[in-house]
C-alpha positions as CSV (number, residue, x, y, z in Angstrom):
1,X,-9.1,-25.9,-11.9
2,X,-10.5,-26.1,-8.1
3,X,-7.9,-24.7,-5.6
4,X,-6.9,-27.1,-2.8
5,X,-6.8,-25.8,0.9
6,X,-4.0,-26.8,2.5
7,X,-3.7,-29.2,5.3
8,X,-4.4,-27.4,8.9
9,X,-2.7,-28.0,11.8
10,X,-5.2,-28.7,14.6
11,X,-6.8,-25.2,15.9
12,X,-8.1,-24.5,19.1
13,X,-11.2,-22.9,17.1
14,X,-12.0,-21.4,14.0
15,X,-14.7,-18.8,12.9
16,X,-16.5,-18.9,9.7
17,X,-19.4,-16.7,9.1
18,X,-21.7,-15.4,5.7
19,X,-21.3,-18.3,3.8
20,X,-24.8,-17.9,2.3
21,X,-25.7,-21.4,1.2
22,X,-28.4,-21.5,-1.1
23,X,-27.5,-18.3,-2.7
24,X,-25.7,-18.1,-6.2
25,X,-22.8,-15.7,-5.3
26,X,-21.8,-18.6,-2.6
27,X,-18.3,-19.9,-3.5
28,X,-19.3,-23.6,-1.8
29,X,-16.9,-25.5,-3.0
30,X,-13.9,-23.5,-2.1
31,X,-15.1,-23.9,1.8
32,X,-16.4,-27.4,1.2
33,X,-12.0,-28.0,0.8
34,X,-11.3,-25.8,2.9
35,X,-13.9,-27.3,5.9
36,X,-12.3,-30.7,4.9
37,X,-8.9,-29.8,5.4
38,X,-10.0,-28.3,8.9
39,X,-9.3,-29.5,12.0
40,X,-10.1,-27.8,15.7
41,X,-11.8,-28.1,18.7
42,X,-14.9,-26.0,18.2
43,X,-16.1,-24.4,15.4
44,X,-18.3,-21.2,15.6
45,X,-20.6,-20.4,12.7
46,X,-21.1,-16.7,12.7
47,X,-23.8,-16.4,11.3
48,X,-25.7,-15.9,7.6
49,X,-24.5,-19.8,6.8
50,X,-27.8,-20.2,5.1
51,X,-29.4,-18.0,3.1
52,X,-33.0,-18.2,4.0
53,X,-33.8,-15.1,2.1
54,X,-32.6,-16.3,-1.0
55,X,-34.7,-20.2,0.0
56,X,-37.9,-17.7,0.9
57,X,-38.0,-15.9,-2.3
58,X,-37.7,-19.0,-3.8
59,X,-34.2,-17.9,-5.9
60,X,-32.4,-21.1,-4.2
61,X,-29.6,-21.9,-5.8
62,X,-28.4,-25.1,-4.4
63,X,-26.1,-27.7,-6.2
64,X,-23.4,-30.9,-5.1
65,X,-21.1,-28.2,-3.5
66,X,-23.4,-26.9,-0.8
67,X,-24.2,-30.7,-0.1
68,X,-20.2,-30.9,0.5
69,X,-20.1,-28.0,3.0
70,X,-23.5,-30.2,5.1
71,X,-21.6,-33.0,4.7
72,X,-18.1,-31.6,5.5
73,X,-19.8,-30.0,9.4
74,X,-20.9,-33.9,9.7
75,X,-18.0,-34.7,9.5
76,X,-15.6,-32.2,11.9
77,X,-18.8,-33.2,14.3
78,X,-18.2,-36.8,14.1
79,X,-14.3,-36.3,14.7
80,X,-15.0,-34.1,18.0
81,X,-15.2,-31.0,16.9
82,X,-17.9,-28.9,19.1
83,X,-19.9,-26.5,16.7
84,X,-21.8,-23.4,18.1
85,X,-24.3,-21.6,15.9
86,X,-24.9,-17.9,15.8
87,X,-27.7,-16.9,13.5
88,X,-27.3,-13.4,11.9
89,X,-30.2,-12.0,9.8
90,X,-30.0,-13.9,6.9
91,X,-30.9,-16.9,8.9
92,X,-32.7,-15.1,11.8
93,X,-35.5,-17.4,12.1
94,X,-32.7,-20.0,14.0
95,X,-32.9,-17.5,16.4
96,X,-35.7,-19.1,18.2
97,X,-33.5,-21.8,19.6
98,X,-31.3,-19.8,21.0
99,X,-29.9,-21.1,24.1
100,X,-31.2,-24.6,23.0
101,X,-28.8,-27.6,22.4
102,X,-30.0,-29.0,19.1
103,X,-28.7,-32.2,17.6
104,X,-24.4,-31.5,16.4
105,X,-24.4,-28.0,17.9
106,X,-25.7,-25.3,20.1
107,X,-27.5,-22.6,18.6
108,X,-26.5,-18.9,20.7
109,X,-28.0,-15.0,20.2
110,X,-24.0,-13.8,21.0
111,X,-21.7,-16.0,23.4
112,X,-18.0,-15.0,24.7
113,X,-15.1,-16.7,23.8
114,X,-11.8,-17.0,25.6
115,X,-8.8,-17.5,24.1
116,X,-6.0,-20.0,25.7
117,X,-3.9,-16.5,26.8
118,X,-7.0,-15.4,28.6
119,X,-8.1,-12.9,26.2
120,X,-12.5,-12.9,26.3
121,X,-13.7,-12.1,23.3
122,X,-17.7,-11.2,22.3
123,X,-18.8,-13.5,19.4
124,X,-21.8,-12.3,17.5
125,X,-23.1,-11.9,13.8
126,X,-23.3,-7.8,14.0
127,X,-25.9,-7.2,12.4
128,X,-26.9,-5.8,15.8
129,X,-24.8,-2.5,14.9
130,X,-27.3,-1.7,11.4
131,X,-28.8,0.9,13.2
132,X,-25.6,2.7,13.7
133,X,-24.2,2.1,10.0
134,X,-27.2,2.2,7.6
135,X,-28.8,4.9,6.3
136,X,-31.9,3.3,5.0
137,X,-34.5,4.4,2.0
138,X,-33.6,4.0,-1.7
139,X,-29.9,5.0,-1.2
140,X,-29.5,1.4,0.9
141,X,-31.7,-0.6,-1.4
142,X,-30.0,1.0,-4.3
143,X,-26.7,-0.3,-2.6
144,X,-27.9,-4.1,-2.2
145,X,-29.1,-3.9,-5.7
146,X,-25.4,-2.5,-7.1
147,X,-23.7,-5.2,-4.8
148,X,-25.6,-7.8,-6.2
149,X,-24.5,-7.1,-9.6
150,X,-20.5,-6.6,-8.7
151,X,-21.0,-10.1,-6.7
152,X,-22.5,-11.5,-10.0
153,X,-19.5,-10.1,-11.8
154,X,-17.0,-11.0,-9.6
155,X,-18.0,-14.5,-10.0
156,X,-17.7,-14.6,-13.5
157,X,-14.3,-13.0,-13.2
158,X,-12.3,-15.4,-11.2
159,X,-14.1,-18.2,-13.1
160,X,-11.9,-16.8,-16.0
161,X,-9.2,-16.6,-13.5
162,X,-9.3,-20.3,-12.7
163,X,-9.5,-21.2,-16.3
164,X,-5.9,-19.5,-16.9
165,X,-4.8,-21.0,-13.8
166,X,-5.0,-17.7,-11.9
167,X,-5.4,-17.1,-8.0
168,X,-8.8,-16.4,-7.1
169,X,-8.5,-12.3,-6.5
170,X,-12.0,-10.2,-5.0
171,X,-13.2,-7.3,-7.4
172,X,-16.0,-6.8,-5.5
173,X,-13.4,-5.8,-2.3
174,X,-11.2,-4.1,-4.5
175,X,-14.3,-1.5,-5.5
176,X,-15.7,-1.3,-2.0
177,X,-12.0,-0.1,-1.2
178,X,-11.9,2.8,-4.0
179,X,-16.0,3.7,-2.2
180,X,-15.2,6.4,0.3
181,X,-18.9,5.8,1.4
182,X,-18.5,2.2,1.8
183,X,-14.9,3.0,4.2
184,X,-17.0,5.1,5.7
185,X,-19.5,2.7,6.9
186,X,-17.1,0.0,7.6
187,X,-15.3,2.8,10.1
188,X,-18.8,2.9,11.8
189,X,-19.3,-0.8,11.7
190,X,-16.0,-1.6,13.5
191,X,-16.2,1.3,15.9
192,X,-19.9,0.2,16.7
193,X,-18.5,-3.9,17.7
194,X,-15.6,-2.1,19.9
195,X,-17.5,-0.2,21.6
196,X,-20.2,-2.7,22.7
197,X,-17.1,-5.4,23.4
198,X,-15.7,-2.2,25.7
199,X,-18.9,-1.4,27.2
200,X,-19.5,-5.2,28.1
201,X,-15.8,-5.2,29.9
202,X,-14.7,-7.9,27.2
203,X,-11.0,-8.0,25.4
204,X,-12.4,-7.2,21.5
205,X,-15.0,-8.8,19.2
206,X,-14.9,-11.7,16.5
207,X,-18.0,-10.6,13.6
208,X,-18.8,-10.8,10.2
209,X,-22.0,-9.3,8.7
210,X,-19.8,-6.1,6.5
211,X,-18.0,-8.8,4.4
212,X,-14.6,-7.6,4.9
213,X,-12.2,-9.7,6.5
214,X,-10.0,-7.9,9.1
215,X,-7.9,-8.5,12.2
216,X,-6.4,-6.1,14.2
217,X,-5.6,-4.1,17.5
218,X,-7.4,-1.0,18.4
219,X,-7.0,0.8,21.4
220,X,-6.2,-2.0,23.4
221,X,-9.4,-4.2,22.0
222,X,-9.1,-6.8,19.4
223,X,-11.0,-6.3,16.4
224,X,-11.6,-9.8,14.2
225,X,-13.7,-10.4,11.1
226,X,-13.7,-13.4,9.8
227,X,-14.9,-12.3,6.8
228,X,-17.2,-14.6,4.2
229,X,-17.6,-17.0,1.3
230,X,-19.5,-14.6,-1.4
231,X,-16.0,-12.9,-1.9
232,X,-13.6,-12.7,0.7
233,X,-13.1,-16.4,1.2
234,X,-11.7,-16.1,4.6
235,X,-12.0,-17.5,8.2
236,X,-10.5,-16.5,11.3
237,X,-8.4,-19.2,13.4
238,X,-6.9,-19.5,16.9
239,X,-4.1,-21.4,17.6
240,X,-3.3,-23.7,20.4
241,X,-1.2,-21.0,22.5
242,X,-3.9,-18.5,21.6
243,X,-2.4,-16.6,18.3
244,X,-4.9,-15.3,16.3
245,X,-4.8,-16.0,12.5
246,X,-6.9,-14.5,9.5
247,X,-7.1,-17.5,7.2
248,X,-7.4,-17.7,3.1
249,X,-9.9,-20.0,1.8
250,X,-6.5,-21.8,1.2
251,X,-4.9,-21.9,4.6
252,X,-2.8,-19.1,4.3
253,X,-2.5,-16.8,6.7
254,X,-3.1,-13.0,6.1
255,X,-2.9,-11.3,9.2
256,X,-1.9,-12.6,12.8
257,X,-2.1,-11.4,16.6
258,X,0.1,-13.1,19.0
259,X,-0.7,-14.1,21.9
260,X,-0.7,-11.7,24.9
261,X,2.2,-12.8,27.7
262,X,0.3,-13.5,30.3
263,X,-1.3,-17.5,30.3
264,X,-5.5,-17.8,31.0
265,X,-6.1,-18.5,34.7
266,X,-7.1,-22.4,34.4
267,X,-11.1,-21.4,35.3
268,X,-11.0,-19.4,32.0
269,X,-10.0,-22.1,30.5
270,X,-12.7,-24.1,31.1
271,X,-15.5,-21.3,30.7
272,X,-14.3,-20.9,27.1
């Protein structure tokens, strides 16, 4: 039984990132509804939407659903919505228009966002941080190999789930949770975004890249994941007054920032 999203009210904008289309562990029909109940102002894809790793090694898996998602960004373009595009290293070779408009969206290495209470906020993939979290050599390649194999299982999980009428739950994020390694490496991941948002003057970061979903306050800084569609299913909204929301793949919100007191002086408005 496919889950229906609920019905959004209107967003200022809305983050999606690490969908991985045209791999097999992408859940594309859950953000094909969940795209087609959207509605916002600009959309920013975060990176990793297609998986031109999987396309290269010609292990495509590619069906109706990921047709839906195409069509569903059609769509939210057609009804005004302004989509920016930041590759992440799944789909690095869209790099190269960077700073280019291309037809139904602009294509950007990392762009700042401002939020309607004034709050500037770097947008970027993050895979930009590897350096700092990975340790490389067999133990890494060991780990992408492992992952693979819980995402494979994870699938075949919650299509049980569905059959029994079940809410879609992540094993694959419940094991990374009980991985003292991989908390480690999320700690650096997160401290890593902060500290380049911090040393760029900015309010906090909005990334994906680590597949866990997150929204928070650190130190003064926001910190927001909006997660991905192999096994989180999430996105990460902003609200007309500026509230921050982490989003389910069903509308439902996780976690939430409020906005800060103070309104956006009308320039920053208009820069965001």
């Amino acid at each position: 039984m496919m889950l229906k999203a609920i019905p959004q009210p209107m967003r200022r904008s809305v983050f999606i990132s690490d969908v991985h289309l045209g791999s097999k562990h992408c859940h594309a029909a859950d953000l094909a509804a969940f795209l087609a109940s959207l509605r916002c102002e600009r959309l920013y894809l975060v990176g990793d939407i297609v998986d031109l790793w999987w396309l290269a090694q010609r292990r495509a898996s590619w069906g109706a659903a990921h047709n839906e998602v195409i069509e569903a960004l059609h769509a939210l373009h057609r009804a005004g919505t302004e989509l920016v595009y930041i590759p992440g290293n799944h789909d690095r070779p869209l790099r190269r228009a960077c700073g280019m408009m291309l037809p139904a969206m602009q294509v950007r290495r990392r762009t700042i966002h401002t939020t309607a209470d004034g709050r500037r906020l770097l947008v970027v993939h993050g895979d930009d941080y590897d350096s700092v979290t990975h340790f490389g050599g067999l133990q890494e390649k060991f780990g992408d190999w492992l992952y693979s194999r819980i995402l494979t299982g994870n699938q075949l999980l919650n299509q049980l789930r569905r059959k029994l009428g079940r809410r879609y739950w992540s094993l694959s994020e419940f094991l990374k949770r009980q991985s003292g390694a991989a908390e480690r490496y999320i700690e650096r991941f997160v401290q890593a975004g902060l500290q380049d948002a911090r040393r760029r003057g900015l309010d906090g970061i909005v990334c994906g890249h680590i597949h866990r979903a997150a929204l928070e306050q650190r130190d003064g800084l926001v910190y927001a994941n909006d997660g991905d569609w192999v096994e989180t299913l999430s996105a990460l909204a902003e609200d007309m007054d500026g509230t921050l929301r982490l989003l389910s793949h069903t509308g439902e919100t996780l976690a939430l920032l409020p906005p800060q007191s103070r309104p956006a002086p009308e320039q920053w408005r208009k820069a965001a």
